[in-house]
N, C-alpha and C positions, 0 to 999 in steps of 0.2 A: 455205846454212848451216843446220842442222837446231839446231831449237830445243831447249832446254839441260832437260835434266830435271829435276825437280824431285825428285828425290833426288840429284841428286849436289850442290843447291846446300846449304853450312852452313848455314845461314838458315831450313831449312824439315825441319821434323818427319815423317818416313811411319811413322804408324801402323797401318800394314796395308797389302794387299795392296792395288793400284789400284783405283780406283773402277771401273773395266771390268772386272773380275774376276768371276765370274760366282759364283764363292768368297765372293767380300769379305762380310763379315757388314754388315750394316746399323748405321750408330755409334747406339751407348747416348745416350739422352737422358732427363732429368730429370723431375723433375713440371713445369715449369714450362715444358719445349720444349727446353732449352737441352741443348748437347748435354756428356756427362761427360767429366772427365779421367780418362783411367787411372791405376792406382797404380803407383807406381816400382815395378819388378819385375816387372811386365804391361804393358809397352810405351809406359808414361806419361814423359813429363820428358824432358830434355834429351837429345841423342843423345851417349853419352860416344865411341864407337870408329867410326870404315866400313870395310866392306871394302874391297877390292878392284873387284866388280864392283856397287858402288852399297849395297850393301845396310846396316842401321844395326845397329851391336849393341850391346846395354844393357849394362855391367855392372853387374850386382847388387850393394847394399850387402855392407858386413860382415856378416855373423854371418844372414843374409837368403837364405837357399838357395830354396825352393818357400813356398807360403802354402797353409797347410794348413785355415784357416780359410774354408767355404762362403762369408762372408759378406761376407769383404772378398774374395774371388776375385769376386765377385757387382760389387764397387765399395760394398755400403751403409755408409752411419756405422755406426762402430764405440760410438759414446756411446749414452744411454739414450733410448725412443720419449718422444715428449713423451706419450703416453695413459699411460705409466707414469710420468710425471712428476706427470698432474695424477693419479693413481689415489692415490700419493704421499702429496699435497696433502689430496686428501680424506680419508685415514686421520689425518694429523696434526690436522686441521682438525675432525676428528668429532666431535660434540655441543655446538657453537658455532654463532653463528649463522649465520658463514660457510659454514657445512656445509648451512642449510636451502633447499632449493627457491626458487627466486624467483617471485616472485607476481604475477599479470597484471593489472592493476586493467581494471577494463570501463571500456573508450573511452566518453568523453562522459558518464559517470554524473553528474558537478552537472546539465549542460543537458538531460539527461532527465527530471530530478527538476523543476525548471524548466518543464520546459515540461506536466510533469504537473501541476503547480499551477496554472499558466497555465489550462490547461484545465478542472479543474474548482474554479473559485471556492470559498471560503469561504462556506457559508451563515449565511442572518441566522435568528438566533433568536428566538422569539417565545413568548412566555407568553401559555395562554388559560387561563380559568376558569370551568366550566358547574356546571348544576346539570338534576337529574333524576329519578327516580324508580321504584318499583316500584307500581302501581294494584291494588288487591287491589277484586275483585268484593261482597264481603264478610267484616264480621270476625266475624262471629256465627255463622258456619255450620262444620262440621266442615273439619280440615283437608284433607282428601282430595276438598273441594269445592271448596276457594278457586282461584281463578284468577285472572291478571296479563295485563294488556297488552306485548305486543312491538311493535316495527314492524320492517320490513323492508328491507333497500338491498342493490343486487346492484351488485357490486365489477366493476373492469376484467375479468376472467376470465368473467364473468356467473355469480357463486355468490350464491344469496341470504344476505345476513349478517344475522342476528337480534339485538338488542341493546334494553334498555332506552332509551326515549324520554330525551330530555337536550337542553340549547343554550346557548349564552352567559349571563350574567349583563351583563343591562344597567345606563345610570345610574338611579337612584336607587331599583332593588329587593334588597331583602332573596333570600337563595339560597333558601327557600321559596318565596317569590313567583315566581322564577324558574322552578325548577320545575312547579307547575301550571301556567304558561303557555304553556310549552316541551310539556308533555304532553298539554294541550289543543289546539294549534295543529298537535302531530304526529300525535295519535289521534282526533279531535275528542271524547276523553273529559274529563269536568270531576271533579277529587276534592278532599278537604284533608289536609295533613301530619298524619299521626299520628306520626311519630318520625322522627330522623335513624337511617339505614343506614350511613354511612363515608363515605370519600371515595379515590377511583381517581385513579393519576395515571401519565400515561405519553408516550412521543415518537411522534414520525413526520414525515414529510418531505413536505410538500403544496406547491406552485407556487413551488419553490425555495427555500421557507423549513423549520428546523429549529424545530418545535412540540411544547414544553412545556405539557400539558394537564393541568390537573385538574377533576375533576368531582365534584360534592357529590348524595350519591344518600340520597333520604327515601324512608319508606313512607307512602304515599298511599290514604286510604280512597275508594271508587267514588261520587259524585253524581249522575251524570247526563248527559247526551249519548250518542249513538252513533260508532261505529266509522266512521272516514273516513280516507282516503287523500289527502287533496288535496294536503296539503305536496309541492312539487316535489322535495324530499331522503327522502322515504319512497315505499317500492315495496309497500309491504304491511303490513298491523295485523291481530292475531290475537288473540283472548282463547286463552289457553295457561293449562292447569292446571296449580299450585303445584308441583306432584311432578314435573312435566315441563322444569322450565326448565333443571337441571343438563344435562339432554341436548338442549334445543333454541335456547338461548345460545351465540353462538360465540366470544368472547371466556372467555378463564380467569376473567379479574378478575371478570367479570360474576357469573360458576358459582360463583364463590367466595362474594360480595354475597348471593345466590340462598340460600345455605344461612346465610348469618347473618341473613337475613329470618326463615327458618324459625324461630330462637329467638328474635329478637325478639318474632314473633307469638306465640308461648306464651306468654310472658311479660308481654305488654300485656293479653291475652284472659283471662289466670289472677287478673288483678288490675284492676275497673273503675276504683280508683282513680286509679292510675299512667296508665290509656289517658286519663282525663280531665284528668287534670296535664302529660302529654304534648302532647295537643293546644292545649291554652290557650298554652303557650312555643312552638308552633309558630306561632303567630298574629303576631308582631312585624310592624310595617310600615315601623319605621326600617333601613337597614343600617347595618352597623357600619363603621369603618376598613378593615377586611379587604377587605371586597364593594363598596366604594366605590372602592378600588385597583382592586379585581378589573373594575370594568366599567371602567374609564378603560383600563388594561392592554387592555382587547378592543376599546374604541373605537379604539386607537392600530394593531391589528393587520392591518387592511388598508393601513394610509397609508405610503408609499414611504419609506425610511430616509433620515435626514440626509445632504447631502450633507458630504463633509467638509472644510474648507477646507483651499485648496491654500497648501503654503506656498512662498514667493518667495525666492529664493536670494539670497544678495546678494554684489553684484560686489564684488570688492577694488579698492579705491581705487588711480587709477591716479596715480604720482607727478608732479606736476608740472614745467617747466622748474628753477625753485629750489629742490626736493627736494633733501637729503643724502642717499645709501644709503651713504657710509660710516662713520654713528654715530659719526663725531664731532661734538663743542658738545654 
């Protein structure tokens, strides 16, 4: 008994010419694999008629002769592309905020900032207070004669940096007394205050602390001693003439100091009275409140910062066997 074909059973749809067919087109399939149905009118849907010798014949709807449209001949939807859907969207949507670009935020940015901090600590601040000087060789002689004491210190880089002699304000000295000691100890030169010059104040960051500096700078008339390097904080001491310091100071502040020397000295040299009224209020041996802070401030500046106490969290009390938790009584 020859087995029963599959077009003459009702039961089974031939959409084309047999799979053996060397003809047979390859069946349409979708985006997703699957394979398409044809359109009524192209060989899709139920078989309405058979012939005779096996074969299916479709009849066409009413009013449905040929399809003259490429698109459904093709099988595609006939409705709108969704890119024209959302293009649509975005016109209606235009100048809203749903309309603007969405925004990427950088992965991880709290725990980077975190761990940026982490890394470089909060530095501790510190207040120092010196005091210092300019040494003039003499004051009796023309200006174009006088000359100043520098010393010398060569920075990480190995530059020699030239600056005014200067150092802390200890306990129980006056910022004059400070000075000649500091100037003597750095130049082994000896002189006495003839006036205050200003005072310089500025920052910078040494062995992980953040330093607030000021420095109280006098003009100092020449005594006696010579020129000595020993201080282990100076590399070099040099008598430098008056006219030369704006160019051989490396500091602004200094240059600046430099040239208000210059009119002080006229002015002390044009008047002996004033250089001798000068000198006598340079002489004080008591300090005041100010320079009394100021050397406790320096004595405190090497000594390791408070530890801070920790505080102790406290446990919630745990309810006992005869505890109410439901607030009532």
């Amino acid at each position: 008994m020859s087995a029963e074909s599959p077009v003459s059973r009702p039961d089974v749809v031939n959409d084309g010419p047999a799979a053996g067919d060397p003809q047979s087109p390859r069946p349409r399939r979708n985006r997703r694999g699957r394979r398409r149905g044809r359109r009524r009118g192209k060989g899709g849907g139920q078989p309405q008629n058979q012939g005779a010798g096996g074969s299916t014949k479709k009849a066409a709807p009413a009013g449905e002769g040929t399809n003259d449209d490429p698109a459904k001949a093709d099988g595609a939807p006939t409705g709108p592309k969704p890119s024209d859907l959302a293009a649509a969207r975005r016109r209606r949507e235009a100048g809203t905020p749903a309309a603007m670009p969405p925004t990427r935020r950088r992965p991880n940015g709290n725990a980077r900032s975190s761990s940026d901090s982490a890394q470089a600590p909060r530095l501790r601040t510190v207040r120092e207070t010196s005091a210092g000087g300019l040494v003039l060789s003499h004051l009796d002689q023309p200006f174009d004669q006088l000359k100043a004491v520098l010393i010398g210190r060569i920075d990480r880089r190995g530059r020699m940096m030239w600056s005014l002699p200067k150092g802390h304000i200890e306990t129980g000295e006056t910022a004059e007394r400070t000075a000649i000691r500091e100037i003597s100890e750095e130049t082994g030169v000896s002189g006495t205050v003839v006036a205050p010059l200003g005072k310089i104040d500025y920052w910078f960051v040494n062995e992980g602390r953040r330093i607030h500096k000021t420095v109280h700078h006098y003009l100092l008339r020449y005594t006696g001693g010579e020129l000595c390097d020993a201080d282990y904080e100076v590399s070099a001491v040099a008598w430098v003439p008056l006219t030369e310091l704006p160019r051989r100071l490396t500091y602004a502040d200094e240059r600046r100091l430099a040239r208000t020397a210059e009119a002080v000295i006229a002015e002390l040299c044009s008047d002996p009275a004033l250089l001798a009224r000068s000198e006598a209020e340079a002489s004080r041996t008591e300090p005041n409140d100010y320079e009394k802070a100021a050397a406790a401030r320096n004595q405190r500046r090497n000594e390791p910062p408070p530890a801070k106490p920790r505080r102790r969290r406290r446990r919630p009390r745990r309810g006992g066997a005869g505890s109410r938790t439901d607030g009532a009584g």
